[in-house]
C-alpha positions as CSV (number, residue, x, y, z in Angstrom):
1,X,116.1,94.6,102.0
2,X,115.6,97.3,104.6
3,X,113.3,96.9,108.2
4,X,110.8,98.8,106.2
5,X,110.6,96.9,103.0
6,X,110.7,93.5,105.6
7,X,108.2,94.4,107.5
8,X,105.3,95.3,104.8
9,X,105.4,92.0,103.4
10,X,103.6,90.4,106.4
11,X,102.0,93.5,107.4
12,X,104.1,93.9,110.7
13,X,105.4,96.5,113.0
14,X,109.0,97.4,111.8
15,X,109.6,97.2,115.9
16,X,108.7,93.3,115.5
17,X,111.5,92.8,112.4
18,X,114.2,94.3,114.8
19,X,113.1,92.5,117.6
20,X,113.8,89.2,115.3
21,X,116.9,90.8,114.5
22,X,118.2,91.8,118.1
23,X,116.7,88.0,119.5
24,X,119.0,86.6,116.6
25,X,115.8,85.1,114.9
26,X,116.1,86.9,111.4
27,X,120.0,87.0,110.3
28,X,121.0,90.6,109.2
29,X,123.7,92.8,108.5
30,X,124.1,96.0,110.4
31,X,125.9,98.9,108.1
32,X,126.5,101.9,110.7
33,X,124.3,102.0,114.0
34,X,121.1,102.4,112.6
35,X,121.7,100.7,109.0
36,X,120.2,97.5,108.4
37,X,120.0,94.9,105.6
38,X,118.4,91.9,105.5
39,X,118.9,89.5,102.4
40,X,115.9,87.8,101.1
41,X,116.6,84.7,101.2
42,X,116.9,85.1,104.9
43,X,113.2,86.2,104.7
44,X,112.0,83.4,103.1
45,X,113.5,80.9,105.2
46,X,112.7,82.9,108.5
47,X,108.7,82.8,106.6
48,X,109.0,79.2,105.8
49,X,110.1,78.5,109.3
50,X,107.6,80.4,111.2
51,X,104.9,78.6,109.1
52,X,106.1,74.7,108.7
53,X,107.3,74.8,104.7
54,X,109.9,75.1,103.5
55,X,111.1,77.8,100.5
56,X,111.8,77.1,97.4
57,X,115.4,77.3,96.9
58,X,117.2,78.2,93.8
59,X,119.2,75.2,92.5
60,X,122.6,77.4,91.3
61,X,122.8,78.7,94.8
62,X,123.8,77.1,97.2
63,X,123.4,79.6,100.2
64,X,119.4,79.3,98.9
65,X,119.6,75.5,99.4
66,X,121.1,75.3,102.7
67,X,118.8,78.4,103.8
68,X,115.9,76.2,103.0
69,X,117.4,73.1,104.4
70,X,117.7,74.6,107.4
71,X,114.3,76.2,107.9
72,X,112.6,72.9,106.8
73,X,114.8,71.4,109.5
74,X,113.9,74.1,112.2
75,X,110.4,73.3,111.2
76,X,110.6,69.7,111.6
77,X,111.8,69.8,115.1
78,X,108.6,71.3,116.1
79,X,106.7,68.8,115.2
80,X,107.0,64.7,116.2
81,X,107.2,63.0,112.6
82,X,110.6,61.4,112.8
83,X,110.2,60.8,108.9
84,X,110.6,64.5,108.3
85,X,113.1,65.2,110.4
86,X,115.6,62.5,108.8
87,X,114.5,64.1,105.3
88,X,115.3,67.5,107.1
89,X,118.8,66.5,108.2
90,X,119.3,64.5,105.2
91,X,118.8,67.4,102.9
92,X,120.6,69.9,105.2
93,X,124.1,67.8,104.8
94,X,123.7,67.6,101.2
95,X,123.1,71.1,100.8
96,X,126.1,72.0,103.8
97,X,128.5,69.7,102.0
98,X,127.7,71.2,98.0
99,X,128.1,74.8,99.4
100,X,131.2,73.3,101.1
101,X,132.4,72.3,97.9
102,X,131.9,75.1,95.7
103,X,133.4,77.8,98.4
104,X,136.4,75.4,98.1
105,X,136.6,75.7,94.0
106,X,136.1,79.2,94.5
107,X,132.9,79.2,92.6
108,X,130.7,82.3,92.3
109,X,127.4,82.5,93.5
110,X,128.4,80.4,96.6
């Protein structure tokens, strides 16, 4: 996805998207100087984050899980239920250690 295309799904400044980008908040590929690409499922996690759920990640990939994992994770450390956090972390190592896994089979869609 470009800024642009980013930045009207929330309604925001395209300036604010970039701003993630350069503060390391939205993860993004850079293809010349001015070039960017953003994947979506890095927009859904970065939305799920920002509002406490977590997305809904697509069971045949694994970079979706462990995007998700980790922005329900992020999430939980906000808050102070220790029960969420453990579920967090818990579903963060399963989802590390099957994308682990297939990168190591060579699977596509990893």
């Amino acid at each position: 996805m470009t800024v642009r295309e980013v930045a009207e799904l929330p309604k925001l400044n395209q300036q604010t998207i970039r701003n993630w980008i350069d503060d390391g908040k939205l993860p993004a590929v850079r293809a010349g100087n001015r070039r960017v690409r953003i994947r979506e499922a890095d927009v859904d996690a970065f939305i799920a984050a920002s509002s406490g759920q977590a997305p809904p990640a697509p069971v045949d990939r694994p970079w979706g899980r462990l995007h998700g994992a980790l922005a329900a994770a992020t999430s939980a450390t906000a808050g102070e239920d220790l029960t969420k956090l453990v579920e967090a972390l818990t579903e963060l190592s399963e989802a590390a250690r099957e994308l682990a896994a297939r990168l190591a089979e060579g699977v596509d869609g990893a």
